[in-house]
N, C-alpha and C positions, 0 to 999 in steps of 0.2 A: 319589409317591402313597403311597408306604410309611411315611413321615412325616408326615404332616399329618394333624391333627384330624381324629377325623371325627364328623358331625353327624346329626340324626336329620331332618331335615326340607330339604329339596330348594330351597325359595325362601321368607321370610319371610310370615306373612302381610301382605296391604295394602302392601305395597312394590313397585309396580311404578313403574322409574323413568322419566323422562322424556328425549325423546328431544336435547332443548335444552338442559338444566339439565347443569351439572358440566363437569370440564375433562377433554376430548375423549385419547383411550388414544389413546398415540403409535403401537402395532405393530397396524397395520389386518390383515394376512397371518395373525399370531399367534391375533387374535380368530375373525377369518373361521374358520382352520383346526381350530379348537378346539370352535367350535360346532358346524362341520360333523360333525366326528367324532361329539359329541352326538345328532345326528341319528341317526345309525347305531344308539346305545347305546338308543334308544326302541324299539327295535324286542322286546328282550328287558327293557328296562324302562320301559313304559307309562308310571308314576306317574308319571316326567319330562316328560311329552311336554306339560304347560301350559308349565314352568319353558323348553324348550326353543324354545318357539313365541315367547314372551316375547323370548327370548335373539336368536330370529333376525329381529325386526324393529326390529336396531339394528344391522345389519350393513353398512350404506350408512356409517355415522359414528358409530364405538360411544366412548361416553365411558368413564370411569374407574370409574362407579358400575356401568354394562354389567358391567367385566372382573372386579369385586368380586363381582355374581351368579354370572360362570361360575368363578370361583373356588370358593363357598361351594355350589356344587351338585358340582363336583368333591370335595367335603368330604362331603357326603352320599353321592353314590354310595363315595365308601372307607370309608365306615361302614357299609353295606347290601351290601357287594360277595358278600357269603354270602347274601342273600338270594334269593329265586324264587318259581316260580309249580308248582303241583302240577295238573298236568290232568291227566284221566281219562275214560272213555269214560262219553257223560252217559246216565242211565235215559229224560230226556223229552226231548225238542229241540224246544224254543219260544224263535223270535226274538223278542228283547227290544233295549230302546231307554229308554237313561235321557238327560235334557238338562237343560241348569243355563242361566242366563245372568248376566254378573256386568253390571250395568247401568250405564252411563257410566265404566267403566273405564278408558279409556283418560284419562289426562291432559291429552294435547295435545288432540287431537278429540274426546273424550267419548265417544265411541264404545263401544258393547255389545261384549260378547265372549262366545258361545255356546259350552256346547261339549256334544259327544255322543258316548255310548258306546252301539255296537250290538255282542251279543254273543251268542252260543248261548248260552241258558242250562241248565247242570247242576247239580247237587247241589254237585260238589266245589269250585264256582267259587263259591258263597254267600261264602266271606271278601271276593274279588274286587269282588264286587257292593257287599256293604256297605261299603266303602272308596271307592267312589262312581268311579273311575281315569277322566276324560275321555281319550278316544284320539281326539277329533274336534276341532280350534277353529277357530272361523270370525271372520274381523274382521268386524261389520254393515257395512252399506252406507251406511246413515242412523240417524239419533240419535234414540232413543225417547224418548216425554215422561215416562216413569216409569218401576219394577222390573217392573210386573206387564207393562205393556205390551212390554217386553223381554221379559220371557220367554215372555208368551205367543207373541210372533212367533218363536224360539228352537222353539217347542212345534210348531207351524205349520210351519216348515222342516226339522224331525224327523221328521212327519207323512206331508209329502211324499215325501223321501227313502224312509221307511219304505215307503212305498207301494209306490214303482220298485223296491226289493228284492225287493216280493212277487211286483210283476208282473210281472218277469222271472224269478226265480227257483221262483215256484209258479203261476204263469200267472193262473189270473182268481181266487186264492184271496189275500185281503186279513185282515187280522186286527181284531175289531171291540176298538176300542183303549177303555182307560179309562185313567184319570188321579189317581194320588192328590197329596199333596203333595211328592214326590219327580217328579212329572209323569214317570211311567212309562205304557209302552207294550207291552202284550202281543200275540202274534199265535197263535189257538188254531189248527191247519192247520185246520177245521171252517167256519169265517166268512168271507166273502165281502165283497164291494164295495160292498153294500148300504147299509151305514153309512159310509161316505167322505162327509164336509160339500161340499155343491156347489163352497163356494169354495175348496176344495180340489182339484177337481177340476179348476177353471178355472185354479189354479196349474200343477197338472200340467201340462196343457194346453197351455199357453202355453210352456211349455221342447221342446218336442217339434216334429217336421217334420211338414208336411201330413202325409205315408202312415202313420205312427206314428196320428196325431189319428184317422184313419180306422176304424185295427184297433182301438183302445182304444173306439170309437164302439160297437163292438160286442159289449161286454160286457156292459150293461147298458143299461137305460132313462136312468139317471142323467147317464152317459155319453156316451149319442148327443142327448141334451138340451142337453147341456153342450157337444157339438163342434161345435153347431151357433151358436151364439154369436158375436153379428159383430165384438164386439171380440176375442176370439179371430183370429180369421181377418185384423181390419183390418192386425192386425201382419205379416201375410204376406202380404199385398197390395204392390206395387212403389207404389215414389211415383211413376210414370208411369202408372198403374192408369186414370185417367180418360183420358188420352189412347189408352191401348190400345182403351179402348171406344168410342172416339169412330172411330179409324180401322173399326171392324168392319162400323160401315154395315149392322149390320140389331138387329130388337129384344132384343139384350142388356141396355138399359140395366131393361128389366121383372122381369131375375132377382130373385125373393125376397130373397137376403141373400146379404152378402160370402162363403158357403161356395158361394153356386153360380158366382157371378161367380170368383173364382180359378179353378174348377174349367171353366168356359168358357176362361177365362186360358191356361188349360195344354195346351188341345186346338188345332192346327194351325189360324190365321188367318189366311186369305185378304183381303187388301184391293188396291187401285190397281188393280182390274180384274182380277182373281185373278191377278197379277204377282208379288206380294210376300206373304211369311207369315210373322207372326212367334210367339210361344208361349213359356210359362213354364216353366221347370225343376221339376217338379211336388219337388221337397227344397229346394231352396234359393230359390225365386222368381226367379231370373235369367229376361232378358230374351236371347231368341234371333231372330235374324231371317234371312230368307235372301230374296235378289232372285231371278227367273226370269232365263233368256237373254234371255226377250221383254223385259223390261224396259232390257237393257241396248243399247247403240251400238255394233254390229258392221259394220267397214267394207265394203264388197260382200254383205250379208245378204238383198240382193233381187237378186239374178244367182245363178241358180241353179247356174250353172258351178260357183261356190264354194260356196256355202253353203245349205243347207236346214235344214229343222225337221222331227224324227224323233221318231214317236211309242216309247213305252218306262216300262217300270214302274217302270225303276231311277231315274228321278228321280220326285220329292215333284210336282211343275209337270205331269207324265204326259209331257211333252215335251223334248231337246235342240236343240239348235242343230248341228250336224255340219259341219265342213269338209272338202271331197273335195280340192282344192288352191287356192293362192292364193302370190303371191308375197309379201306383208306381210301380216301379221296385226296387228289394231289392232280393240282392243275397251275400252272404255269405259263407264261409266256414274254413276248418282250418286241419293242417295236422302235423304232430310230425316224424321230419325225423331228421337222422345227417347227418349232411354236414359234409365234412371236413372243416377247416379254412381258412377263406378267404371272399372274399366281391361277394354276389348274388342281383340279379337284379328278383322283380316278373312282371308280367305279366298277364292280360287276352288276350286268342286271340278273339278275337268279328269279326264279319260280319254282315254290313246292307242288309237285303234279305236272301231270302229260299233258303238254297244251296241245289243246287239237283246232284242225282249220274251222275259221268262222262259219255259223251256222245261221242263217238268217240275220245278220247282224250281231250275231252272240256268242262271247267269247266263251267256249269252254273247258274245262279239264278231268284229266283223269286221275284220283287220288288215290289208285288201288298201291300206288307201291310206295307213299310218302311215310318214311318212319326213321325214327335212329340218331335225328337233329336237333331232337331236344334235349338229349343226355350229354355230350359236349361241344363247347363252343367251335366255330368254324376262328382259324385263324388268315390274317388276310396282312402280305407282305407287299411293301414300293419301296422302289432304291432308285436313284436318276446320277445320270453320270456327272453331273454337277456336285451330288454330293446331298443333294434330299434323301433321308429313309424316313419312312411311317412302319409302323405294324397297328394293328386294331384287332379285336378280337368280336366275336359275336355270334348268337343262335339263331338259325334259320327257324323260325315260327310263325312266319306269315304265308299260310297257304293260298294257293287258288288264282295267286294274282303276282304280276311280275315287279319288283323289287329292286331297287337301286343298293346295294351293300356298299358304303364309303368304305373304300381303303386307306386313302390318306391324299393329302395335299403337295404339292412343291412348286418351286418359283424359276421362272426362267429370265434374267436378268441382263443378258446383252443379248442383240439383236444377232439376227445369220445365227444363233448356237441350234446346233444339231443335238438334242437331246436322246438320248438311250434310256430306254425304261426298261425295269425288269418289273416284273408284279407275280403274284402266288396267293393262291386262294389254297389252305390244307385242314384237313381233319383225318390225320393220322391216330386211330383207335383202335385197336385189333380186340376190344374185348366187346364190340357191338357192329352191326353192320349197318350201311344207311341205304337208302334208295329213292325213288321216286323224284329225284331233283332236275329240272332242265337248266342248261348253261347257254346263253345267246349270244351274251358279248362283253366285253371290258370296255368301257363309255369312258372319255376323259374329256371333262369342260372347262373353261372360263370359271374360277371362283365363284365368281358374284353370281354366278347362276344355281349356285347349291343348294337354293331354297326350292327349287323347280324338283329337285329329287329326291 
């Protein structure tokens, strides 16, 4: 570094090369590590961070013309290595927001490339500012049919961004923006939300979870206008959305608009003769479903010797299934629901002991007839008409308290399929008897959510 030229400008203008064209740099490790370290050097020096964004989306197969740039920006930075940034404690503090967009840039795809600088602005940073430094680039998604129309969508995604800054960082106070031809962005702390463009509003909107949509509903008139929007809402509706409402069996289908139907969605539904309930994950729209006992095929469930049905708070049904003793346990059942696609996790929930109604706020049980469950394992079957089986096997040893048993996993992979489960929970033993167990229900969730049980 101590020998080489050095230059005054970081990357040439109009030279951004292609990612096919030229003959392919033999040390892939060399380039990789080179620009990596780059990345680090934006941190104290901004003005690189286009030349290095450039640099790093040719890191899959960088050619020779690639190692010629990170050469000739290594010549720059040894020419500027004295230079810096002079900050100072600023007189005003107003968030600003400048955005540029270079239109059809990219060579191979055409593709825009935006980029933005948000920065407290002070007095002592005016060099900074007029030096125009993007610290932000974004590749576009899609190809604009012209400069203006690039930038104004550039302008539009600055806008927004600008927004979530405010609204989380200064709660309902939004900055009433203007625009010269540098499409700058001032925020006075004094101005409010009032001037946000609707369809901006409905960008917002749309990146955000129901309960988010909800709070921000209540900031203004603008606002709760805008969250009330069914294609807002279509997007978080399940693509089983219609068959959810079909199982409900009473007049949901009359709800006003997709914010109330979700919002039915997510509240505990009863169908198959109040047996079955299932309901949406009010953040993410997942579908949850859980069976009663009465739904399921418990072997001697009408001999009351063994088994009754015990009223109690602590199940969602108001009711369990109770075993006093039995020499085989064999319980069974199966249910025909669509998911949407994606990967579900089943479930029995079990309790060793007689759960009894809440007492003062306190859950408790009765252990006079828990025995017989620690000498063999409980075995636990799933089969899905897709073509999923699981078996698992396992000891009931956790008393007192109610218990999620994983049975197994399976994936439902094209949309509208109507799934068939069978499941079996058995402990077939005639040389010991068992007892004291309660049964509530067989729980099926979302995957990602197995760490909750």
């Amino acid at each position: 570094m101590d020998t080489i030229n050095a230059i005054s400008t970081p990357m040439l203008s109009g030279t951004i090369p292609s990612a096919f064209q030229g003959e392919v740099f033999p040390d892939l490790h060399l380039y990789r590590s080179t620009v990596g370290a780059l990345q680090y050097v934006t941190i104290a020096r901004p003005e690189i961070a286009y030349s290095v964004n450039k640099l790093c989306q040719f890191m899959r197969a960088p050619k020779l013309v690639h190692w010629q740039a990170v050469k000739k920006l290594l010549h720059y930075l040894r020419g500027t290595i004295d230079d810096g940034l002079l900050l100072s404690k600023p007189k005003d503090l107003q968030l600003q927001s400048y955005v540029d967009a270079d239109w059809a840039s990219d060579p191979d795809d055409r593709k825009s490339t935006s980029g933005t600088q948000k920065v407290f602005h002070a007095h002592s940073l005016l060099h900074l500012l007029s030096r125009n430094w993007n610290w932000n680039w974004n590749w576009k998604s899609s190809i604009s049919n012209n400069s203006n129309s690039s930038t104004l969508l550039s302008s539009a995604n600055t806008q927004i961004k600008f927004s979530f800054i405010t609204l989380y960082g200064h709660g309902a106070a939004f900055a009433k923006h203007h625009t010269n031809n540098n499409h700058h962005f001032s925020s006075p702390s004094s101005s409010f939300l009032q001037d946000l463009p609707e369809n901006c509003i409905w960008i917002i909107l749309t990146k955000l979870d129901p309960p988010e949509i909800c709070k921000l509903a209540t900031l203004n008139r603008a606002f709760r206008a805008a969250s009330s929007a069914d294609f807002i809402w279509e997007s978080k509706l399940p693509s089983n959305c219609t068959s959810l409402l079909r199982a409900l069996l009473h007049p949901q289908f009359s709800l006003p608009n997709n914010k109330h139907i979700f919002a039915a969605l997510t509240r505990p539904n009863l169908f198959d003769a109040g047996t079955k309930e299932f309901w949406l994950d009010k953040r993410s729209a997942k579908t949850f479903l859980s069976i009663s006992s009465k739904a399921l095929k418990i072997t001697g469930i009408h001999d009351r010797r063994y088994w009754n049905y015990i009223p109690t708070h602590q199940s969602r049904f108001g009711s369990v299934a109770y075993l006093k003793q039995i020499w085989w346990v064999e319980i069974g059942g199966e249910v025909e629901f669509e998911f949407p696609p994606g990967g579900y996790s089943l479930y029995f929930r079990l309790h060793l002991g007689k759960p009894s109604p809440n007492k003062f706020g306190r859950r408790t049980a009765d252990m006079e007839h828990v025995h017989g469950w620690d000498l063999k394992p409980v075995s636990f079957q799933l089969s899905v008409s897709s073509g999923h089986k699981a078996t698992s096997e396992c000891y009931l040893q956790q008393s007192g308290s109610w218990v999620f048993y994983h049975v197994g996993d399976f994936g439902v992979e094209a949309p509208n399929f109507t799934a068939h489960i069978n499941f079996s929970m058995l402990q077939i033993d005639c040389t010991h008897t068992k007892g004291g167990l309660s049964v509530d229900s067989v729980f099926i969730c979302p995957s990602e959510f197995k760490s909750l049980y």
